[in-house]
Structure formats: C-alpha cells, structure tokens
LUMFI-691153 format. One line per field, with one value per residue: residue in one letter; x, y, z of N, C-alpha, C, O, CB in turn. Coordinates in nm, 3 decimals, padded with zeros to 5 digits. Atoms other than C-alpha are relative to their C-alpha. Glycine has a CB too. Layout:
BEGIN
kolvex = [A / ...]
npx = [X / ...]
npy = [Y / ...]
npz = [Z / ...]
capx = [X / ...]
capy = [Y / ...]
capz = [Z / ...]
cpx = [X / ...]
cpy = [Y / ...]
cpz = [Z / ...]
opx = [X / ...]
opy = [Y / ...]
opz = [Z / ...]
cbpx = [X / ...]
cbpy = [Y / ...]
cbpz = [Z / ...]
END
This chain:
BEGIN
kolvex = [X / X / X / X / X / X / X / X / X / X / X / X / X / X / X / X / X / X / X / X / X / X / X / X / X / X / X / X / X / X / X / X / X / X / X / X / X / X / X / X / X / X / X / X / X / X / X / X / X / X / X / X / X / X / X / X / X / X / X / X / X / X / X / X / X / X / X / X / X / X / X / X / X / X / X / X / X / X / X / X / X / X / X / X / X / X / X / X / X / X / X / X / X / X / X / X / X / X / X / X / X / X / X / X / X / X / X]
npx = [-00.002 / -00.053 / -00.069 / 00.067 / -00.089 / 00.061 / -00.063 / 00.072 / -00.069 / -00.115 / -00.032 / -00.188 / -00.073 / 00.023 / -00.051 / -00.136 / -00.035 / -00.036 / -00.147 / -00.117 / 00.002 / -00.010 / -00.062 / 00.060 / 00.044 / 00.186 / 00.142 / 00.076 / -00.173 / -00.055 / 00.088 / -00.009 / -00.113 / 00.041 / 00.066 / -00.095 / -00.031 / 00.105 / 00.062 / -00.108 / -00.006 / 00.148 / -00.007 / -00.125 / 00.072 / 00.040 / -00.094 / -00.078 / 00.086 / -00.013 / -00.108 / -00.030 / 00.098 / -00.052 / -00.130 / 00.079 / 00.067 / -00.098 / 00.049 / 00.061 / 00.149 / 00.130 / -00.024 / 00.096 / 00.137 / 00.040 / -00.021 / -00.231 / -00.069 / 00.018 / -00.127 / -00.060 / 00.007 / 00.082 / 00.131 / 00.128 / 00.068 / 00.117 / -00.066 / -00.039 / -00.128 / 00.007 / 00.064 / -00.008 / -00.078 / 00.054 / 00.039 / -00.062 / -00.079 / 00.102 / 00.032 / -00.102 / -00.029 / 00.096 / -00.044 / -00.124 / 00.070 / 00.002 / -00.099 / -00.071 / 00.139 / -00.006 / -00.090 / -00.049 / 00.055 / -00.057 / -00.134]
npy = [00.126 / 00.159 / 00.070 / 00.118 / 00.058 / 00.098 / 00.142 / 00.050 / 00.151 / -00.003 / 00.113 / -00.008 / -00.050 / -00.175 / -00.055 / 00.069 / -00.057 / -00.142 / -00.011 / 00.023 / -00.160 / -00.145 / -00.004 / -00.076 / 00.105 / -00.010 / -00.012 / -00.085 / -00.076 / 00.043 / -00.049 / -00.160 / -00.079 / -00.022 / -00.172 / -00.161 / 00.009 / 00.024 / -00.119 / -00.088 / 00.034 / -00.088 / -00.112 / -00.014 / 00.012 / -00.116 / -00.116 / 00.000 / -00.049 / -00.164 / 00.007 / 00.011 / -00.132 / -00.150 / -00.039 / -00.022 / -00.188 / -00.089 / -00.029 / 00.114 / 00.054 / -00.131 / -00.086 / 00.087 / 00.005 / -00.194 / -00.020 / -00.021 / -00.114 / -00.054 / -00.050 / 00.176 / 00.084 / 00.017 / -00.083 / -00.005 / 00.077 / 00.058 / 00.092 / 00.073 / 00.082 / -00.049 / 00.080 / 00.106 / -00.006 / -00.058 / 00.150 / 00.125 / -00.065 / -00.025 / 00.087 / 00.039 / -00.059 / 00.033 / 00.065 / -00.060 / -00.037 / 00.083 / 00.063 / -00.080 / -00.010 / 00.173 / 00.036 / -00.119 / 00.069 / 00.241 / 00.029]
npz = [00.067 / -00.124 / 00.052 / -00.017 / 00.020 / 00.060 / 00.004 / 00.139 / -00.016 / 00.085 / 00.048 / -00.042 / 00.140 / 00.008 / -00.094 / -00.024 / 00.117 / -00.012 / -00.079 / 00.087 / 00.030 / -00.064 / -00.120 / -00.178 / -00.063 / -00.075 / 00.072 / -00.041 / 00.030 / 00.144 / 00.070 / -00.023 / 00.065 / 00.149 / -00.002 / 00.036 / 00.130 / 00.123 / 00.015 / 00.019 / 00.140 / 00.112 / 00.004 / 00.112 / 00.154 / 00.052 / 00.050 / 00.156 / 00.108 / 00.011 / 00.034 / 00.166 / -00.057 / -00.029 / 00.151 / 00.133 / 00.007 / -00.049 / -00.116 / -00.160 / 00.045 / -00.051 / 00.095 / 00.155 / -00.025 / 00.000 / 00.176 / 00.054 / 00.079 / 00.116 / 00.082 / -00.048 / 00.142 / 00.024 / -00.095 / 00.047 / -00.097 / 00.018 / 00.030 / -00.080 / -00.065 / -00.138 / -00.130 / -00.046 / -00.033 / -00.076 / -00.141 / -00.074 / -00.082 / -00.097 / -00.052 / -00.032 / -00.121 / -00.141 / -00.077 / -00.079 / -00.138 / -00.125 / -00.034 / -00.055 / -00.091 / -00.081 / -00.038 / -00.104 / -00.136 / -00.063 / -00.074]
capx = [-01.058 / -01.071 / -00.812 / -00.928 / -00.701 / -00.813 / -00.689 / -00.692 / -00.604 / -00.357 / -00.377 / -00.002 / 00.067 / -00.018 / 00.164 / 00.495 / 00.515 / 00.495 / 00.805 / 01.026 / 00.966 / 01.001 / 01.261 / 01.079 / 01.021 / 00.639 / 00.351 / 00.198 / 00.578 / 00.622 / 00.259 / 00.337 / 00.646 / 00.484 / 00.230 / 00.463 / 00.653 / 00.353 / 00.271 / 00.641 / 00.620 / 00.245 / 00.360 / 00.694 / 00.489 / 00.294 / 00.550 / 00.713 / 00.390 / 00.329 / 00.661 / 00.613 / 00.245 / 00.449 / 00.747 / 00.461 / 00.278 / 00.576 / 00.386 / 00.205 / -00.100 / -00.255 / -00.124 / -00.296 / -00.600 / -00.666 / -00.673 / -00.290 / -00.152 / -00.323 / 00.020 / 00.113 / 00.120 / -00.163 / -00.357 / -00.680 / -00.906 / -01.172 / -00.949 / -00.962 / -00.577 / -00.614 / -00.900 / -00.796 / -00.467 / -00.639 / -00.826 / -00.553 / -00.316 / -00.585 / -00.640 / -00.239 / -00.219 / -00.540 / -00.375 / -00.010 / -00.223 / -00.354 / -00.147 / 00.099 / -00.195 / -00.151 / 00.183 / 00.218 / -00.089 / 00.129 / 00.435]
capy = [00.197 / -00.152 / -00.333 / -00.685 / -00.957 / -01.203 / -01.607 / -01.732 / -02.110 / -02.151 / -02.509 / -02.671 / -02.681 / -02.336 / -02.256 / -02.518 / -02.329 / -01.969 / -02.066 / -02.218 / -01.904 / -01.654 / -01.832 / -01.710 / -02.005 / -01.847 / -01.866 / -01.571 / -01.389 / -01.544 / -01.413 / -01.049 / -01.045 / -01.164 / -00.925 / -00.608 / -00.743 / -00.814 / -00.433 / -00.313 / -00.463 / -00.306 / 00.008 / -00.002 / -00.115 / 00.168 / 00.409 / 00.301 / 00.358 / 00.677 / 00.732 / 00.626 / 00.861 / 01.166 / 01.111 / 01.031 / 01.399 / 01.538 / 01.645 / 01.536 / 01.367 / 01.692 / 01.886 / 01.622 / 01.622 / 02.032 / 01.955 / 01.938 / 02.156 / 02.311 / 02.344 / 01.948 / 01.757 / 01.555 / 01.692 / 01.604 / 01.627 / 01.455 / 01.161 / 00.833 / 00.773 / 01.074 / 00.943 / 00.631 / 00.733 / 00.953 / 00.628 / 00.419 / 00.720 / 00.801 / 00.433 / 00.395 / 00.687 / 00.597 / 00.311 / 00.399 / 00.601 / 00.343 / 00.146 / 00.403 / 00.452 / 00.049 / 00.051 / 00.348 / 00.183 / -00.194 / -00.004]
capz = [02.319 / 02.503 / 02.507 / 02.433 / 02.404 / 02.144 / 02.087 / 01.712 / 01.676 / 01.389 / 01.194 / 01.303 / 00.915 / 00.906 / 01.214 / 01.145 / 00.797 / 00.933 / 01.159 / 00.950 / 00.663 / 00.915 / 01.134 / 01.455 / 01.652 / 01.851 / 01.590 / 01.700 / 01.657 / 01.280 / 01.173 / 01.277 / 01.106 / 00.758 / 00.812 / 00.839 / 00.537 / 00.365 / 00.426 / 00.396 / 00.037 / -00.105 / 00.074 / -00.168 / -00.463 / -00.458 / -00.416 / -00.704 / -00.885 / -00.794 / -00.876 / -01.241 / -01.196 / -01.104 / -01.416 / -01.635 / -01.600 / -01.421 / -01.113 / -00.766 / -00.754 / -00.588 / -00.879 / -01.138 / -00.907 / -00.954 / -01.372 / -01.419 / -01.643 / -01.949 / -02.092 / -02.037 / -02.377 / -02.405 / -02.087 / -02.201 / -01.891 / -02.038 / -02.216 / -02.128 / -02.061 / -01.808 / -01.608 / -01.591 / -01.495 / -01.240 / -01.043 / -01.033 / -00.937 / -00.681 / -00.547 / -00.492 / -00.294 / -00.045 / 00.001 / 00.088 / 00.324 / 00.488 / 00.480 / 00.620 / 00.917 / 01.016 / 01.042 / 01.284 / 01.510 / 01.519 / 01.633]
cpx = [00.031 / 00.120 / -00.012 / 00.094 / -00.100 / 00.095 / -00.054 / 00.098 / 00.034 / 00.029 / 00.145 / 00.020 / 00.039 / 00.132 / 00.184 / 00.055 / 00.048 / 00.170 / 00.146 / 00.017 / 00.059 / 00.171 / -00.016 / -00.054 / -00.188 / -00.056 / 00.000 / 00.154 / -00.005 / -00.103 / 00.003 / 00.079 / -00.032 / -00.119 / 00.063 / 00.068 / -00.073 / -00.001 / 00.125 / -00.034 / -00.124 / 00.058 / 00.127 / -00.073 / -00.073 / 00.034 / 00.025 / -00.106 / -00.004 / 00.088 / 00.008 / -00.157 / 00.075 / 00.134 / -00.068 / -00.040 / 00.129 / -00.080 / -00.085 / -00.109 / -00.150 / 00.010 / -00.111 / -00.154 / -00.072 / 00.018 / 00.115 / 00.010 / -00.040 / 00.091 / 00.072 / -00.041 / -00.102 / -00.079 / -00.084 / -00.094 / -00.072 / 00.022 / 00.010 / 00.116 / -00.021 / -00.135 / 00.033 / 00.132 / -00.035 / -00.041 / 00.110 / 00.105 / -00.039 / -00.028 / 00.168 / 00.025 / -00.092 / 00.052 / 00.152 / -00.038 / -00.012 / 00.082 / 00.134 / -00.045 / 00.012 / 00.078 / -00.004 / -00.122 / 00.074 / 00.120 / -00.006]
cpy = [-00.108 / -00.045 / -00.163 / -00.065 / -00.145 / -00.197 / -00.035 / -00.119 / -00.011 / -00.176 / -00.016 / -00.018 / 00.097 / 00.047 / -00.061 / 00.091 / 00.138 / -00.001 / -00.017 / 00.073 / 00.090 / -00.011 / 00.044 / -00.119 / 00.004 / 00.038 / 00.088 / 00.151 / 00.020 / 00.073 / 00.145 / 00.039 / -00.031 / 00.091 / 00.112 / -00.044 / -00.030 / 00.187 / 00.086 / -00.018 / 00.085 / 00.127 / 00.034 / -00.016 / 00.090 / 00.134 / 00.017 / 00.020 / 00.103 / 00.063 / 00.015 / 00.115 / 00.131 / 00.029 / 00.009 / 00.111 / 00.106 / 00.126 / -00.016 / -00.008 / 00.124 / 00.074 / -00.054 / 00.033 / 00.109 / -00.014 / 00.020 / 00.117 / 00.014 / -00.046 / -00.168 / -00.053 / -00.113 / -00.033 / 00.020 / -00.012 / -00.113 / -00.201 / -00.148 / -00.040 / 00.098 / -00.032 / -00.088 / 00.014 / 00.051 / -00.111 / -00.048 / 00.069 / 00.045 / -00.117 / -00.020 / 00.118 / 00.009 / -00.091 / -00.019 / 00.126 / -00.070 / -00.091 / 00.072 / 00.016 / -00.187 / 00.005 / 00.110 / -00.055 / -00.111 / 00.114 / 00.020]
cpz = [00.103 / -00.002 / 00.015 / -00.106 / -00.108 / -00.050 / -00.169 / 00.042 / -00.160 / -00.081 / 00.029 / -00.136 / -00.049 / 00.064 / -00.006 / -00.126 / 00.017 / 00.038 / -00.054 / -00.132 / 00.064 / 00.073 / 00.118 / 00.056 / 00.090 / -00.172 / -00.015 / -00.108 / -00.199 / -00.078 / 00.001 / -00.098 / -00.158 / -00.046 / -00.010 / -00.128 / -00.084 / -00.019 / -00.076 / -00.192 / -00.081 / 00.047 / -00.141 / -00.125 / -00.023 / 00.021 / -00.153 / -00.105 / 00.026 / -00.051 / -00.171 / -00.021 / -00.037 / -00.137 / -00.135 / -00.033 / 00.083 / 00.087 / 00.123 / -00.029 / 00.052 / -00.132 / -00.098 / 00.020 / -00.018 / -00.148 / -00.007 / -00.019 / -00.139 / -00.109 / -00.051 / -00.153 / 00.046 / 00.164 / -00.020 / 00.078 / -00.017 / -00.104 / 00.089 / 00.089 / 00.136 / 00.116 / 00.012 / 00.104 / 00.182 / 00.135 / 00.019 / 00.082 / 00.171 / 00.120 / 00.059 / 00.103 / 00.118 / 00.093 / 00.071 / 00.159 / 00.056 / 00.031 / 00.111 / 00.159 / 00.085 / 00.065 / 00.150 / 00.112 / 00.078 / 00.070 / 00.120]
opx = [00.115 / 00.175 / 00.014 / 00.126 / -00.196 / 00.216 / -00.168 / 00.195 / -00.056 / 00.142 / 00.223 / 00.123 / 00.137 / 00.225 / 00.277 / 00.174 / 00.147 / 00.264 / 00.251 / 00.138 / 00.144 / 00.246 / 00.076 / -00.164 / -00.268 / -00.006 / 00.068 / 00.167 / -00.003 / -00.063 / -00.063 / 00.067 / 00.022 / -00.135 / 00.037 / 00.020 / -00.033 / 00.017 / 00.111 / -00.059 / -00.105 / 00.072 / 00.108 / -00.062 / -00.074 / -00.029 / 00.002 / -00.070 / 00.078 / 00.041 / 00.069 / -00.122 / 00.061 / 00.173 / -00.039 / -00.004 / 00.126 / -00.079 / -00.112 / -00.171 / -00.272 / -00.100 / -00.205 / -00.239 / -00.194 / 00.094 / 00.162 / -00.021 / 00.025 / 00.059 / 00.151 / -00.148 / -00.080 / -00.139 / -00.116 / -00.156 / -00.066 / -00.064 / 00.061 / 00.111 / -00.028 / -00.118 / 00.003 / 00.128 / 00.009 / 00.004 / 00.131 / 00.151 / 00.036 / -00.052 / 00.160 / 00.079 / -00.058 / 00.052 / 00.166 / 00.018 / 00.069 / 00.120 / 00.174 / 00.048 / -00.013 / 00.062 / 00.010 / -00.084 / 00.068 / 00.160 / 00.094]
opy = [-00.116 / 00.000 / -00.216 / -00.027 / -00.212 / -00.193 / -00.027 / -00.125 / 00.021 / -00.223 / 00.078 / 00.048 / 00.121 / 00.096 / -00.004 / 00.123 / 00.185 / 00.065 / 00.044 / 00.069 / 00.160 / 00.083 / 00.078 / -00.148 / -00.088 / 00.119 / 00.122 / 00.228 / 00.122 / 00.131 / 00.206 / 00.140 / 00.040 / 00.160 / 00.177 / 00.023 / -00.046 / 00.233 / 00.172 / 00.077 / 00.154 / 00.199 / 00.117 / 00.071 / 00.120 / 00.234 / 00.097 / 00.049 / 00.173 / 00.149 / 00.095 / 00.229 / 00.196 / 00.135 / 00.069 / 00.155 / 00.229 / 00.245 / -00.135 / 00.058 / 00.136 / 00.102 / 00.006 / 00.067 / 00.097 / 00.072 / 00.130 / 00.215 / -00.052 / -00.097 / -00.193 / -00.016 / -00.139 / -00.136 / 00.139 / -00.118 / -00.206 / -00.288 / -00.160 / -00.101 / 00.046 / -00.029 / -00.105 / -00.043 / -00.006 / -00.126 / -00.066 / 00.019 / 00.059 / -00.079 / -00.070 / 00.091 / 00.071 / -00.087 / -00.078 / 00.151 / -00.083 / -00.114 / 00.008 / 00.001 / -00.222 / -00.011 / 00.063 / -00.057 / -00.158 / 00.070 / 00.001]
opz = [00.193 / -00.102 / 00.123 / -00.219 / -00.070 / -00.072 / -00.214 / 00.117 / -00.238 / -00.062 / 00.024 / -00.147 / -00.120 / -00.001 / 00.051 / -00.120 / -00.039 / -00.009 / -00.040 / -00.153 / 00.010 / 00.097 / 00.192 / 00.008 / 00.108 / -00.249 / -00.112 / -00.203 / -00.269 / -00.179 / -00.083 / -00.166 / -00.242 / -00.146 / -00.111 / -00.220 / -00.200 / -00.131 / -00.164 / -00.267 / -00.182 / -00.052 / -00.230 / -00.211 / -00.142 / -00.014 / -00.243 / -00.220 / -00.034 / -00.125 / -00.242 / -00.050 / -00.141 / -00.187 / -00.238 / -00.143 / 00.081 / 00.053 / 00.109 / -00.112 / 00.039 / -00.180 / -00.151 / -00.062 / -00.004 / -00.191 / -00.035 / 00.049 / -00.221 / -00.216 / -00.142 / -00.202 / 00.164 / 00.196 / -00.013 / 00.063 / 00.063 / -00.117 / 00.200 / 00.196 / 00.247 / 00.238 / 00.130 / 00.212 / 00.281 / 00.249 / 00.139 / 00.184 / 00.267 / 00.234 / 00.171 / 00.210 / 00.218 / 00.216 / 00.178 / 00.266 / 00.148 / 00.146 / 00.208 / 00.239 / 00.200 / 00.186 / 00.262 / 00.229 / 00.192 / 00.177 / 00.190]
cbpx = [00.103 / -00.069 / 00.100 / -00.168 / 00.085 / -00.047 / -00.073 / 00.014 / -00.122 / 00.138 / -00.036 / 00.098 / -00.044 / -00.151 / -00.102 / 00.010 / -00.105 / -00.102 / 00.000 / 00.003 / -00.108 / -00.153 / 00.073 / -00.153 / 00.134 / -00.050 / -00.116 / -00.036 / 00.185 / 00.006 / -00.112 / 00.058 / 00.167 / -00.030 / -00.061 / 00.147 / 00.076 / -00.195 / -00.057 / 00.181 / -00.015 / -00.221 / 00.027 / 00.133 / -00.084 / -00.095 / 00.140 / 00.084 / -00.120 / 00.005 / 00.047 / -00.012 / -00.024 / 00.083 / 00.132 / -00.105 / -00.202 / 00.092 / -00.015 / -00.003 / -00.020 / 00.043 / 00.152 / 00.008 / -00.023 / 00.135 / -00.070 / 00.091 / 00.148 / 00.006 / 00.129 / -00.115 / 00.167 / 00.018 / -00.009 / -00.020 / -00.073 / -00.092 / 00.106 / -00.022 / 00.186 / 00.011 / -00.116 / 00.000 / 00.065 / -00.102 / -00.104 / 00.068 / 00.022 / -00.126 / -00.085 / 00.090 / 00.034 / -00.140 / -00.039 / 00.092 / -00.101 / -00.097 / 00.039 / -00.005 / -00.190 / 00.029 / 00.109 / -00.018 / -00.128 / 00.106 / 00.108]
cbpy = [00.001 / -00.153 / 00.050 / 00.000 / -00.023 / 00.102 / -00.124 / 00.098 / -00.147 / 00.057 / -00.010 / -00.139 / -00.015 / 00.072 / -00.038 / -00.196 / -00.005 / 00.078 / -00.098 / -00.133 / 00.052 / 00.028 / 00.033 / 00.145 / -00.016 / 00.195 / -00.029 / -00.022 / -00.168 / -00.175 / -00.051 / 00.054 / -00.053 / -00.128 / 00.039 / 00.059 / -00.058 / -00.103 / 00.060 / -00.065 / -00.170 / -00.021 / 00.040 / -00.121 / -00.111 / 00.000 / -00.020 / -00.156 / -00.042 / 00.060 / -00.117 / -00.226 / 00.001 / 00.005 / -00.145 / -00.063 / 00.022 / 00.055 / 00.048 / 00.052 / -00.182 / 00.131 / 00.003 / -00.219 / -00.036 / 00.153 / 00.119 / -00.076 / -00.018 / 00.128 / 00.115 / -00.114 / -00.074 / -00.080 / 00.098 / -00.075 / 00.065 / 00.149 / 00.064 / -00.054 / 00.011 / 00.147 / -00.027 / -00.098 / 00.065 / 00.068 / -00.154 / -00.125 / 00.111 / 00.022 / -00.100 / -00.029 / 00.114 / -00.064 / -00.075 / 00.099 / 00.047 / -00.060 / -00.037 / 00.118 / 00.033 / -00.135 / 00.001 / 00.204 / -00.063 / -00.219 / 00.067]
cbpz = [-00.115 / -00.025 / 00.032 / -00.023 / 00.156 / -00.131 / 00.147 / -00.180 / 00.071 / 00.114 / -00.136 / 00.118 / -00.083 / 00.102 / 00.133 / -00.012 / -00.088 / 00.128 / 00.098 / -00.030 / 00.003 / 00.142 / -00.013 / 00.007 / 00.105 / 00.174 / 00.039 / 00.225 / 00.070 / -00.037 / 00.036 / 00.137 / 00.054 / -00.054 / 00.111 / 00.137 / -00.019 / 00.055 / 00.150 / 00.087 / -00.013 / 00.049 / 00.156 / 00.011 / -00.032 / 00.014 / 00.062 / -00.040 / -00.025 / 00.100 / 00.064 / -00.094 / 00.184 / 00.199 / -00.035 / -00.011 / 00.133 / -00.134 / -00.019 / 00.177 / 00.102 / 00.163 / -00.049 / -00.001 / 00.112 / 00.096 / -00.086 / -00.176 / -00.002 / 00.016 / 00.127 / 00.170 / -00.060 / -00.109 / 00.042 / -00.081 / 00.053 / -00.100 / -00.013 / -00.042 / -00.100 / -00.025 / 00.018 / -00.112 / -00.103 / -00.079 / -00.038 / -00.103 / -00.080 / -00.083 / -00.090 / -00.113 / -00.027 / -00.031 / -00.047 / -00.145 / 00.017 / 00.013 / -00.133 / -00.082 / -00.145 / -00.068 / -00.117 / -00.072 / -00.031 / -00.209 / -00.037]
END
C-alpha cells in the first residue's frame, strides 16, 4: 500500500467550530478525534442492539442465523417478526464489524 499523504482544505467556520467542540487547538487533530467518537458511539449503539437481539431470542446471532431453536416460543422461520428481526440483527453486526476493522487500521 502507498502511502500517500493527502491535504483537504477545511472552511475556517468549519475548522474554528471543530476546535472549540473538541478543545484541540490543530484542525486536522479536532477532526480525528470526532471521528473516533463518532465511531466509538455507532460501535456502542449497536452493541446495545445486539444486546437487546440476543435477550430477545436468548441466543447469538450465529445461533439465530442456523434457524434458532425449534423449541423457542414463537420461532417462526418464515414469520415476518423473525425475518425482519434477522436483517436488522444481521446489518448491526456487519457493521460493528466494520466498524471494529477502521478502528484497528487508525490506531
């Protein structure tokens, strides 16, 4: 991989706003650090869904993804609440992936 240094120019409204938010006096500095707390925050938000996911069916999203559990009170594969549940359980853990995957390149 290159490593290619790139220049973005930063409106000073933009740039006087990041600083005084962030308290980081460099630009460049202030936008990093609302970036990682932008990420720290969606990664936490979709914990905590999964979270409510895994108490709702009372087991992991691999478990759900292999047809749950027969035995599971209304474990209806074919039910709307369980597909739907399915995508959005599905879309929160791609992206705690990647998301997960960013962070560990920035550090």
């Amino acid at each position: 991989m290159r490593n290619m240094t790139q220049t973005i120019s930063v409106p000073p409204r933009i740039g006087s706003f990041l600083t005084q938010i962030t308290e980081v006096p460099d630009v460049e500095a202030a936008l990093f650090k609302v970036l990682r707390e932008y990420v720290d925050l969606k990664t936490e938000t979709l914990k905590q869904r999964i979270r409510v996911f895994e108490s709702k069916w009372k087991m992991s999203f691999k478990e759900f993804s292999e047809h749950g559990d027969a035995e599971t009170p209304g474990f209806d594969l074919y039910s709307y609440e369980v597909e739907s549940d399915f995508w959005e359980w599905e879309q929160a853990e791609t992206l705690l992936k990647h998301y997960d995957t960013v962070k560990l390149r920035r550090m």
